[in-house]
Structure formats: C-alpha cells, structure tokens
C-alpha positions, 0 to 999 in steps of 0.5 A, a space after each residue: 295728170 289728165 282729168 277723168 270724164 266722168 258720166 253725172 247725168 244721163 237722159 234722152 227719149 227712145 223707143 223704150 221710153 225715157 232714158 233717165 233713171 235707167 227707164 228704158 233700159 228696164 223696159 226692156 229687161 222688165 221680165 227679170 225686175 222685182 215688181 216694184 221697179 216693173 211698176 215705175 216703169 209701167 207708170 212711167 210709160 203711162 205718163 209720157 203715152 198720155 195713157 193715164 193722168 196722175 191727180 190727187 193720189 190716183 190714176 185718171 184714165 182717158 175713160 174717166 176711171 180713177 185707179 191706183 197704181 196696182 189697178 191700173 197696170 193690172 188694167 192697161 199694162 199689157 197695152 203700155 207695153 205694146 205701145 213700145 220698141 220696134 214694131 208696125 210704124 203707127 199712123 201718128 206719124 203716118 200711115 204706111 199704107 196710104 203714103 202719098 206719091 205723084 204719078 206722072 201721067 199724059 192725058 189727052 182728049 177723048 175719042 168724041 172731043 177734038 181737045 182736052 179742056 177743063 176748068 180751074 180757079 183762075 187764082 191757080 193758073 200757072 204764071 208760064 202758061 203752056 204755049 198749047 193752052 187757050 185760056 177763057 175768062 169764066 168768071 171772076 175767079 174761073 177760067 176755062 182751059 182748051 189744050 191744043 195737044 197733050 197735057 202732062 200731069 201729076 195725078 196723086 195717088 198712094 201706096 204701101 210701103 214694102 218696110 213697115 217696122 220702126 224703132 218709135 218712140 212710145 205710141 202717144 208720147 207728144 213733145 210738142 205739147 210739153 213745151 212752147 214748140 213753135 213748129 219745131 221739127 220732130 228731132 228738135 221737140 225731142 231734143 228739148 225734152 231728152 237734153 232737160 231729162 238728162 239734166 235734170 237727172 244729175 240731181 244738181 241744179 244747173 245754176 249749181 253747176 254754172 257758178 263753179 265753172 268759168 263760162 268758157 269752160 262748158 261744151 255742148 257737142 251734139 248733132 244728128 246724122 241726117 239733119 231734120 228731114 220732116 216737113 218742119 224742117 229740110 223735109 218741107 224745104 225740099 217738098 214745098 213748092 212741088 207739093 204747091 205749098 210755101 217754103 217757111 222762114 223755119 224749114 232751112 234753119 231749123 233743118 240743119 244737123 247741128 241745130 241739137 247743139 243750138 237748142 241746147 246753147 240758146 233753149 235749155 243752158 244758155 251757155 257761151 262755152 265751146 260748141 261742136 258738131 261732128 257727123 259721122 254717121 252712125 258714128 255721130 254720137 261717139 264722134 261727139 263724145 270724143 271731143 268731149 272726152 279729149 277737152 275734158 282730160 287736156 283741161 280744156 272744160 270741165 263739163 260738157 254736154 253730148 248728144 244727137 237727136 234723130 227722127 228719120 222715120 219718114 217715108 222719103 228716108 225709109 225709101 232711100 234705105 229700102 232702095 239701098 237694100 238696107 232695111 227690112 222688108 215684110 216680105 223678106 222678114 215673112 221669107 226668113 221665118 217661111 211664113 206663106 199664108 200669113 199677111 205680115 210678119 212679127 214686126 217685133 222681130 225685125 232686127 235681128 243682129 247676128 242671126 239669119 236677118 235681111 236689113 236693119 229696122 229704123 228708129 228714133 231716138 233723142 239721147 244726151 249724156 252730161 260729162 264731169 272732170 272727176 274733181 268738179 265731180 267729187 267736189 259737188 257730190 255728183 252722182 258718178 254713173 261711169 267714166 269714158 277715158 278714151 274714144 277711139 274713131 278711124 276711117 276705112 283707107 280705100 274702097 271701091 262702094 262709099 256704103 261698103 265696109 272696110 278695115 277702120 273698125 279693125 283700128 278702133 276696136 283694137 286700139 280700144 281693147 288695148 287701152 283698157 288693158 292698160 287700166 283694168 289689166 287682161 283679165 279685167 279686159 278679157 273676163 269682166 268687160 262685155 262689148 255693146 256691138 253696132 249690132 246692125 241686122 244686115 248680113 254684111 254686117 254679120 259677117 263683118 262686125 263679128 270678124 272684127 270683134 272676133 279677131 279684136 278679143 281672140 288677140 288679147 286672148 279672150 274666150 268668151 267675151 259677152 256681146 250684145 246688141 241693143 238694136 234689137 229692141 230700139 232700132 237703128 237711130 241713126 247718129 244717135 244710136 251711140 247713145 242708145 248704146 251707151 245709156 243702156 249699157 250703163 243700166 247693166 251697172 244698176 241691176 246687173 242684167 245683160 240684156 240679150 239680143 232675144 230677137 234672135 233664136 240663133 246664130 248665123 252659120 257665117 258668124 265668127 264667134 272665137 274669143 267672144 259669147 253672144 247673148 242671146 237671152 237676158 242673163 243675170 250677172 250682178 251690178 258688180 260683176 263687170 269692169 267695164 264695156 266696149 261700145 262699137 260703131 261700124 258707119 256707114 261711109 268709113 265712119 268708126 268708132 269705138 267708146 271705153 266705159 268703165 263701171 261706177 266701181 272701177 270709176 270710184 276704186 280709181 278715184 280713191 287712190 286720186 283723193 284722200 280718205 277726208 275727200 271722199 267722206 266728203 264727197 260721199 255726204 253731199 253724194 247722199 242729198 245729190 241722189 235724193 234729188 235725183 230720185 225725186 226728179 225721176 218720181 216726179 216725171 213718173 207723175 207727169 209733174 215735171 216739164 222740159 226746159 225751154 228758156 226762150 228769149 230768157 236772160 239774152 245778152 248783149 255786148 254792152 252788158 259785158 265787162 271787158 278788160 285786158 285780163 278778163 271777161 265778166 257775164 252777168 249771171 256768171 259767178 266766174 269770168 272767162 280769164 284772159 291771162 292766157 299761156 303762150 304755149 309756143 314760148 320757145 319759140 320766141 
C-alpha cells in the first residue's frame, strides 16, 4: 500500500508577495475577493514593502501618519499594488539605465607629445609591469608612468539595457534585514525567509513534527537552476578580480546550486535525514518534488521539504538571455502593440503565453512546500492543502539545438493524464481538472506547448480542458517556477477563481486549442469545482516534467475510504486547533510581528554526543533514533 504525499504546508516569496496563506495568489485575483481578504493582502503588502509599521493598533507611515486599516489602503493601496508582478526592473537591484561595462580602448600619445604618460598611485602599480612602460618615483605613494607605444586599456562606462521588465519581488521588501544575513547572496536571504514561511504555516511547531519522526526519516530536497550569480555569490567570484576587488571566502560557497537544501538542513530544521539536489532547469522544482514524492509512497521518509529559491535578476544572466533571443525586448514588446511614439512599453504586459508575444520576462522567486505521508498527516491533524501522487519527467532523445524543444514533454504530459485517469476516472480527467501550463512567452513555446497540451487532453477525449499560465503575472523564475506554478494552483481550491492569463487579449493564430480552453480572463468556478490540476514543465535543455495535484476534497474523499469513521473525527478535532494556528501565523505576519527562522550555530552536534549501538542510533533532541535493524532486501539471494 503506498503512502499518500500530502501538502501540509505551503510558503515562499514572489512577485505577488507571500505565498502562505494563499497571499499571492490573492494578489493576483484581488479584483474578484470580498473586501475583507483585499484588506489582508493590501496589509500584508504593507508589511513586507516596509510601507506602513504596525504598532499599537494602528498603521504608522513612513510620513509619520498614524491610520487604521481602512484609512491606509484608502491612502497607499494603489502604490502597493504597483509595487507588485511583472513590471520596470526597479533600481533597488539596479538601474537599467546606467549598467556598468568596460570598453576596450588603446590610447596613445597626442600630436604635441612624443609618449603618453601618466600618473598613479604607486600602490596600484601592476606586479607585470608592461615591458613598454618607464616608471619614476614620484613620491612616496606616486609614481610617474611614460609608455613607449601604445596602451590598451579598459575605460568604464554605462548603458541601457534593451530588456528592461521582471518578475520582482515586492519593491521594498529587504530579507537581509529580517534576519542575521551575513552577506548571503539574494536567492539565499530569500530562502530563509520563504522556507520559515512555509513552515510556519502548517500550523505545527516543527519540534511537534521531529518527535513523531526518526531523524532518518526527513528529506529536504531543493535546489536553484543557476546557482547565486549576484556579487555575493558566484557573480562576485567570477567578477572580482577584473573589477580589481578581492574574491571572499563566501563567493564560491555560497554560490553553489544546492546551498537552498543547505540553509534549510543547518539554518532553519536542523535535520540530518535525506538531502538531494536535482537541477533541471526549469524543471528543477518538479525534479525535486518528485524525489520527494517517490520517498514518501515507497516509506522511505515520511516528511520532507521541497524547494528552490532563485534570484537571476542581474545584468550579466539577463544579457545571457537577451543574446539567446529569449527574452522580451522594449522594442519588440513597442513593435507588437505598434506602439511608434511611445518611449517604453506596458512592462506590466510583457509576458504574454500563448499570444502574439516576443520573449519571456524574468522573475524571481523563493518557493517551498512541506509534504506528509497521509498517516502522520492524519495523526497530527495537519492541514491537507492537496496531495502530489506522481511526477513524471522525461528528456527530448536526439537534437540538434541543446535550447530546441523536443518530444519529452509529450511523455510527460501523457503519462500524467493517464495517471489521474486512473484515479479520478475520464470524466474527473477530462471535465473537472485544469492544466497550469509553462506558459513561457515565446513563440517557440506557443506553438510547442499548446501541441503537447492539445494533442495530450484530445487523446483522452477532452474538449475543453481549462489552461492557464501564471507567468504571466510572476514572470519566469527559473528552477523555481514549479513552485510558483504549484502554490498558486492550490488557491484556486481556497476561493474557487482560475486566474486567467489577462496579459494576453488573444490568442495566436498558430496555437492548437483541440481539446483544451484557454483562460483568458479570471473565472469563477467554486472551491469545489475542480478534482484536480496538471502542472507542466517544458526546460530548457530536454529537462520536462509534469506534477499531478489533487484537490483538498478529492485528497480527503480518498482518505476516508483509508481511515475509520473513529479516525477521521479524530483528525478533524486536532485539524480544528492546527488551522487556528495556522491563521494566527498569517495574522501575525500581516502585522510585521513574525520573523524568519535562522538557527545559526544552535544545538550543533558532535560525534561524541551520539549513542551508537548495533541496533540504533540515538541524537540528542530526537524523540525517536535512527534503527539500525535494517532488511536485507536481497535475501534471496543469499
């Protein structure tokens, strides 16, 4: 009998704001929520911009006014809002407009001089000194250089990009100042704050969690697709020395793709279970949920941690794309809306999957989920957000481009189609579950993604399976995208709104729609009304894959034929407490009054603290040891 993996807990950071709580996936249908929830989220934004300071009942602007709630979003709430999704990269990361370069240059002596010289701090004297140069002793800390020649030089300068829209996150939020940070690269800040956020909003203490689970029987598996390329990571490494500063003892470390995972084992859980990282990509999040998913059904573990943090807003990584012709230039975005006298176009609108569109728009984004076998889950009274039974992932076979796409995705999709078949029946396949597409942008992946789709769902007899793409408000985040993709998905279960890809005011002439319903705009279904959704996952590279998310119902209708009448009354009182938690949680980050997790140097363990026997493996601070009686799983082969 395998074990159901069951979502308990939900949280992470993006361009909508805070995951938890179903935060910014009601950022982005906020139009269509009853007042009240438009309030939370606009606090909320608030909050985590450094907008507005709750204290002693009441709002505290930075302009010293003291408001309550109503009186604020009536005063700032239009500003909140435009501090969120895609839009004109702001100059807290940097400014596009004035982005440093180095132009090669060779300078020589004027027509009145017969040699170029110059002066220059003798300290800053190169170590090889060109044979052509003539060095004089100025002073004690200047020298005089006379150059026989010519001399080649780097002269800096600046200019615009051509790309200038991203996915980032809330204009004002700092994670470095919610924690000891200690020159952690971005994606790593953001980690610490989006995996206690997932945490935290189970609504179970994690010491609660630890003592009804043997320490070899956690996983974290998580991981970024690109590493930590900003100068506090691999960026810096790679930079420092041409930009005539010093590589520090962080850069390479903490510039690694798995070091998501690592903060999370030695900062946030202190767990010594299974780790993993698996990069794909954009496929990276469901790579890593898939071994998560697998250990969970087998018994391997029986909770684990997934997730992937990225930050690839930088000049160098947006270059790298642009160059690639992958992303979405101003002027292609002013060309396709045939826009001639106007400076920029709507950056709001620059992802736009499945239309008329010219690239994808980057984003960044921190994105963890917290997975149960459904018997710990019932035992606790966990909340049961939805289940992951299966991910399925293939590559392309044979190509000729490695960035070309190729048949995986066909694998994938319907493999996974025929998967919930299996558990919800055609009709529960093919009328109550929607598909959260990759949803790109570009027009390779138009074209591509909605043949796979098409031809998946027409296969199973389909006609209107719904589609939507959350790219178009977040961005593309990388290895983390999965994540965004999967946490939005589940606020559809909370309000019963499919958000629409509103980007987008029409389809392309060249997208296959048989069998499938694009969403274009927000559409109100009811929190009961769907099963079940497919989330897709078309990398770059031959990297695919495809999630299976049930609903809370359909999780909770199956449970029920697992567990007795007795059990799940049981469940359901503790269930009662476990949500109040939960809530209060959310209520106190609306507040500003909860911080991240970041246990440094806390409870550290040595060898000698263990106790070691041949039948287990005690850890102080663990109520249950790691079991050393293991099964010899080839006894027939004795």
């Amino acid at each position: 009998m395998a074990r159901l993996p069951v979502i308990v807990g939900f949280g992470g950071i993006n361009s909508a704001g805070r995951t938890s709580s179903h935060q910014a996936y009601r950022r982005i249908v906020l139009e269509l929520l009853p007042a009240s929830i438009q309030q939370d989220v606009l606090l909320d934004l608030a909050t985590i911009t450094n907008a507005a300071e709750y204290k002693n009942g009441l709002w505290h602007t930075d302009s010293g006014e003291a408001l309550d709630a109503s009186a604020l979003i009536d005063s700032i709430g239009e500003s909140l809002l435009a501090r969120t999704l895609i839009r004109r990269i702001h100059p807290s990361l940097f400014d596009v407009d004035q982005v440093v370069v180095h132009k090669t240059s060779t300078l020589s002596a004027g027509h009145d001089s017969e040699k170029l010289s110059f002066t220059i701090k003798t300290r800053s004297l190169p170590n090889n000194r060109p044979t052509n140069w003539q060095v004089t002793e100025v002073s004690d800390t200047l020298s005089e250089v006379v150059v026989d020649g010519n001399l080649e030089t780097f002269i800096k300068d600046t200019r615009a990009l051509s790309v200038k829209s991203a996915g980032q996150l809330p204009t004002g939020f700092e994670p470095s100042k919610l924690y000891q940070s200690r020159n952690h690269p971005r994606g790593l800040q953001m980690t610490v704050y989006g995996a206690s956020d997932a945490i935290r909003s189970s609504g179970i203490d994690w010491e609660t969690i630890r003592s009804h689970v043997a320490p070899d029987q956690m996983a974290v598996y998580a991981a970024n697709s690109i590493g930590q390329m900003d100068d506090l990571g691999f960026g810096g490494m790679l930079k420092s020395a041409l930009m005539g500063k010093r590589t520090t003892s962080k850069h390479l470390p903490l510039g690694y793709a798995q070091m998501p995972a690592d903060f999370v084992n030695a900062y946030i859980l202190g767990s010594v279970g299974n780790i993993g990282t698996a990069i794909g990509a954009c496929a990276t999040y469901f790579f890593n949920l898939e071994k998560a998913v697998d250990g969970i059904k087998s018994g391997k573990f029986r909770v684990a941690m997934v997730g992937g943090s990225d930050a690839p807003i930088t000049p160098e990584i947006i270059e790298g794309f642009r160059t690639m012709g992958a992303l979405a230039e101003d002027t292609a975005l002013l060309a396709l809306d045939q826009l001639e006298n106007q400076a920029e176009p709507d950056h709001r609108r620059s992802c736009r999957p499945f239309a008329q569109n010219c690239g994808f728009t980057i984003g960044e984004s921190s994105q963890w989920t917290l997975l149960m076998d459904d018997e710990l889950a019932i035992e606790l009274g966990a909340q049961i957000f939805g289940a992951v039974p299966a991910v399925f992932s293939y590559a392309d076979g044979h190509k000729k481009s490695i960035s070309a796409p190729g048949i995986g995705n066909y694998l994938t999709m319907s493999k996974a189609m025929a998967y919930l078949q299996n558990i919800i029946g055609n009709d529960g396949l093919t009328q109550r579950t929607f598909i959260q597409a990759h949803g790109t942008s570009t027009p390779q992946n138009r074209v591509t993604e909605s043949h796979v789709l098409s031809k998946a769902a027409a296969s199973f007899g389909a006609t209107a399976m719904p589609v939507t793409a959350m790219k178009a408000f977040l961005g593309h985040s990388q290895g983390t995208a999965g994540g965004d993709q999967l946490h939005l998905s589940l606020g559809v279960w909370k309000d019963g709104i499919l958000p629409g890809i509103t980007t987008s005011q029409e389809l392309a002439d060249d997208v296959y729609q048989e069998g499938l319903s694009f969403q274009l705009k927000h559409q109100m279904y009811g929190k009961e009304y769907f099963d079940a959704a497919l989330l897709n996952s078309k990398g770059f590279g031959g990297n695919n894959a495809t999630a299976v998310l049930l609903s809370p119902q359909q999780v909770m209708t199956m449970l029920s034929k697992r567990y007795s009448q007795a059990q799940m009354d049981s469940y359901q009182e503790k269930n009662l407490q476990v949500a109040a938690e939960a809530e209060s949680y959310n209520q106190a980050m609306i507040r500003g009054e909860s911080l991240p997790i970041y246990k440094f140097g806390f409870n550290v363990l040595g060898g000698e603290e263990l106790e070691i026997t041949d039948k287990h493996i005690s850890l102080p601070g663990y109520d249950l040891s790691v079991d050393l009686e293991l099964e010899n799983e080839f006894a027939d082969l004795k």
